[in-house]
Backbone as CSV, one residue per row, in Angstrom:
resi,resn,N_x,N_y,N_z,CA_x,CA_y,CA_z,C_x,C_y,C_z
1,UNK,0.846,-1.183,0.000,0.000,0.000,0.000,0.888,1.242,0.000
2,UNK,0.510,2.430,-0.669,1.015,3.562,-0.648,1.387,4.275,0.214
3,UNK,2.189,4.593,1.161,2.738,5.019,2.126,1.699,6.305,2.503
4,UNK,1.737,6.960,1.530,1.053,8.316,1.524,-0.921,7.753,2.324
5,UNK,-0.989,6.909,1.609,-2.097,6.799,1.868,-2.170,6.494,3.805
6,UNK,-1.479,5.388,3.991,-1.589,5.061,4.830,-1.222,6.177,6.217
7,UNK,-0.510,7.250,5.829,-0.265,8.496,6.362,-1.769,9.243,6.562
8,UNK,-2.394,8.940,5.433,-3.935,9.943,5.320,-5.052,9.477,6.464
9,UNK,-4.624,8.185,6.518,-5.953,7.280,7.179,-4.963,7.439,8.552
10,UNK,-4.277,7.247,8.829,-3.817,7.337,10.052,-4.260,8.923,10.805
11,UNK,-4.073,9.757,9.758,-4.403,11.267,9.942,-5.598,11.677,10.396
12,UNK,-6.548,10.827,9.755,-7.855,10.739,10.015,-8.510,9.812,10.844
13,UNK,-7.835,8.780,11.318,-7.981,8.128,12.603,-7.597,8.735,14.026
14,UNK,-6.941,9.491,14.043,-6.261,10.657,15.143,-6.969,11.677,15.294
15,UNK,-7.563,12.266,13.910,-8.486,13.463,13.953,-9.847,13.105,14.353
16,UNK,-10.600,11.640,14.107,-11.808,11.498,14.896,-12.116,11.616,15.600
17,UNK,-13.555,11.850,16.443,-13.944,11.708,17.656,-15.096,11.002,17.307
18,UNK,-15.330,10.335,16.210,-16.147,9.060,16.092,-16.529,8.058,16.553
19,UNK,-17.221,7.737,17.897,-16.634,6.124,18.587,-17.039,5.045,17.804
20,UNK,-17.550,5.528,16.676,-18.886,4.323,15.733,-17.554,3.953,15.157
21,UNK,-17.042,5.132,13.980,-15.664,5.111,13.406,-14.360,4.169,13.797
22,UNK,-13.965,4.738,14.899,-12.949,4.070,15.742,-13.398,2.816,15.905
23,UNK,-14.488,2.270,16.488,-14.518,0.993,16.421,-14.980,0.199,15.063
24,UNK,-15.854,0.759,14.134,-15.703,0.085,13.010,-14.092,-0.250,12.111
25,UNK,-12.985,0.550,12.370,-12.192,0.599,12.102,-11.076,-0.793,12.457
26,UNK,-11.572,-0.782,14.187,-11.257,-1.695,14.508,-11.306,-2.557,13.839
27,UNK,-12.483,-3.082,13.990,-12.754,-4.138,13.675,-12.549,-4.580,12.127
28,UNK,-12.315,-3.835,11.086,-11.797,-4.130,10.336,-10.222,-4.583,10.358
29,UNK,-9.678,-4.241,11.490,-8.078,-4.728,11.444,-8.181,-5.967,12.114
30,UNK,-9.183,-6.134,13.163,-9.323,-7.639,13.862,-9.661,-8.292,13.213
31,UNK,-10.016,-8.772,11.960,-10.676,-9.465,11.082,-9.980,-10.286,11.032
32,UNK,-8.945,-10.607,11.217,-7.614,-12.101,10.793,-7.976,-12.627,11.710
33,UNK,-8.640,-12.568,12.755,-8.637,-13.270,14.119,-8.949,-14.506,13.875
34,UNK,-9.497,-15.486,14.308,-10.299,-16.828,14.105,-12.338,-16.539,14.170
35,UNK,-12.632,-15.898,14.863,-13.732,-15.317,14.795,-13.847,-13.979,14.814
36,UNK,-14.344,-13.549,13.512,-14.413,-12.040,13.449,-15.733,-11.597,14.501
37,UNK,-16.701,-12.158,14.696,-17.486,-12.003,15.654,-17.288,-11.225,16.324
38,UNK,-16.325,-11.640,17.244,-16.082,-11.337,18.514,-15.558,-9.953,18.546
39,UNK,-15.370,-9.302,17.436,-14.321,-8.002,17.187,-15.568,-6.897,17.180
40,UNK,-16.638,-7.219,16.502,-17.207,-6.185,15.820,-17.862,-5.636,16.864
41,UNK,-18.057,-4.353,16.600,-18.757,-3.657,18.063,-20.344,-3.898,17.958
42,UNK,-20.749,-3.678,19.383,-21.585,-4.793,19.809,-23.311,-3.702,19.156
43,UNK,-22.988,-2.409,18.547,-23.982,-2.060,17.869,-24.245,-2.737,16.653
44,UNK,-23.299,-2.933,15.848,-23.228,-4.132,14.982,-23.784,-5.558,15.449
45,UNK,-23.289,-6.284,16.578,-24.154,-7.210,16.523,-25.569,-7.197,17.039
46,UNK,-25.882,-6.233,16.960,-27.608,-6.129,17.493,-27.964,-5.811,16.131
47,UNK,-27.634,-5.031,15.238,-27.866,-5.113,14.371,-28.328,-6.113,13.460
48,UNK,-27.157,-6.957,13.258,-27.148,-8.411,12.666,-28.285,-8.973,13.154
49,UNK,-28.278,-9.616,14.670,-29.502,-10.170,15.562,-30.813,-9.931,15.503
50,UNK,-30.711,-8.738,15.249,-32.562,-7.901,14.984,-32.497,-8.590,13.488
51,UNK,-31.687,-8.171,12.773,-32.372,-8.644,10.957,-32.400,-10.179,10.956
52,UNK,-31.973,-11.126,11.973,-32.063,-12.422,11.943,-33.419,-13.274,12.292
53,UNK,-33.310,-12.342,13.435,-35.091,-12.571,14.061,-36.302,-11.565,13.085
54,UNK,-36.075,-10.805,12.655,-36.823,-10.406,11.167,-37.043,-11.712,10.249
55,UNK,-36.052,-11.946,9.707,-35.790,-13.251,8.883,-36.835,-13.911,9.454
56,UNK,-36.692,-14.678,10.452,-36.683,-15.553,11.264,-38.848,-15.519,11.459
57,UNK,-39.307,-14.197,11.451,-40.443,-13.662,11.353,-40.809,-13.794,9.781
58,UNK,-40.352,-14.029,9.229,-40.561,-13.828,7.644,-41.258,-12.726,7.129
59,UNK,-40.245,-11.331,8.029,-40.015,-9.874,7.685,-39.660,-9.515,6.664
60,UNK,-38.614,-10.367,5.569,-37.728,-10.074,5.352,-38.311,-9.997,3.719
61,UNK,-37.822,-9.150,2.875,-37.848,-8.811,1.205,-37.128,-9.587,0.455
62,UNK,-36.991,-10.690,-0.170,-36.658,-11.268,-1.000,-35.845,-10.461,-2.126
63,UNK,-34.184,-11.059,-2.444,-33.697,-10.230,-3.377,-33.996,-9.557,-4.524
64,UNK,-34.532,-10.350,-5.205,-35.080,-10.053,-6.777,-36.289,-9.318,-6.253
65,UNK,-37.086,-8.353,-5.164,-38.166,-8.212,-5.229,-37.585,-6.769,-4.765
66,UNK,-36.323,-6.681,-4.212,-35.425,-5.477,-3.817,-35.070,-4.917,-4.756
67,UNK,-34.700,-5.502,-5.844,-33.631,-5.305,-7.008,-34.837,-4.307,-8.066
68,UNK,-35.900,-4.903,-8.470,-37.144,-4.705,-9.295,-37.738,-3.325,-8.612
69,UNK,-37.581,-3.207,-6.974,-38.548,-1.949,-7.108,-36.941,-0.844,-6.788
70,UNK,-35.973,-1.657,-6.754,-34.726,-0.201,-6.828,-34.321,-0.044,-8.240
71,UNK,-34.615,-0.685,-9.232,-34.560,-0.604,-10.992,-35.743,0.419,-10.855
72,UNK,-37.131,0.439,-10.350,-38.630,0.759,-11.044,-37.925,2.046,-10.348
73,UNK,-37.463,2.425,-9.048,-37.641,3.727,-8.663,-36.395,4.443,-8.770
74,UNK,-35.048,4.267,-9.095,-33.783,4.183,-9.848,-33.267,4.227,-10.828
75,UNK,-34.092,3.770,-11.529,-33.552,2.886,-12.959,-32.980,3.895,-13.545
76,UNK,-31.787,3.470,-15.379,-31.265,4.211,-15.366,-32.174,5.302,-16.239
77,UNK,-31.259,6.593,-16.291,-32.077,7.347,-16.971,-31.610,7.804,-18.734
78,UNK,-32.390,7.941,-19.463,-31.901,7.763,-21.231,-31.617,9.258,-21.413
């Protein structure tokens, strides 16, 4: 990786006062671990947990039925 870059993100990891940031960040560097689980901050896993038990309710939108109304209200323009 580009030195420079890695200077920028460091720059901007110092300049945050993000705690969402900082720990999403984290947890992108803990990721080699054996369970990434365990890294991700724990607003994230409520996150995950709520859309599981959604699922789980058969809450949940089917892909192709996501895709069709973000084409109908999206789509491109000529």
């Amino acid at each position: 990786m580009e030195a420079a870059l890695k200077y920028k993100l460091v720059e901007r990891i110092i300049n945050t006062d993000d705690d969402m940031v900082l720990q999403e960040v984290q947890a992108l560097l803990e990721m080699a671990s054996d369970d990434f689980w365990d890294t991700l901050p724990d607003v994230a896993k409520r996150h995950f947990e709520e859309a599981c038990e959604q699922l789980d309710r058969g809450e949940g939108i089917p892909h192709e039925e996501v895709m069709d109304e973000a084409k109908r209200l999206f789509g491109k323009k000529q």
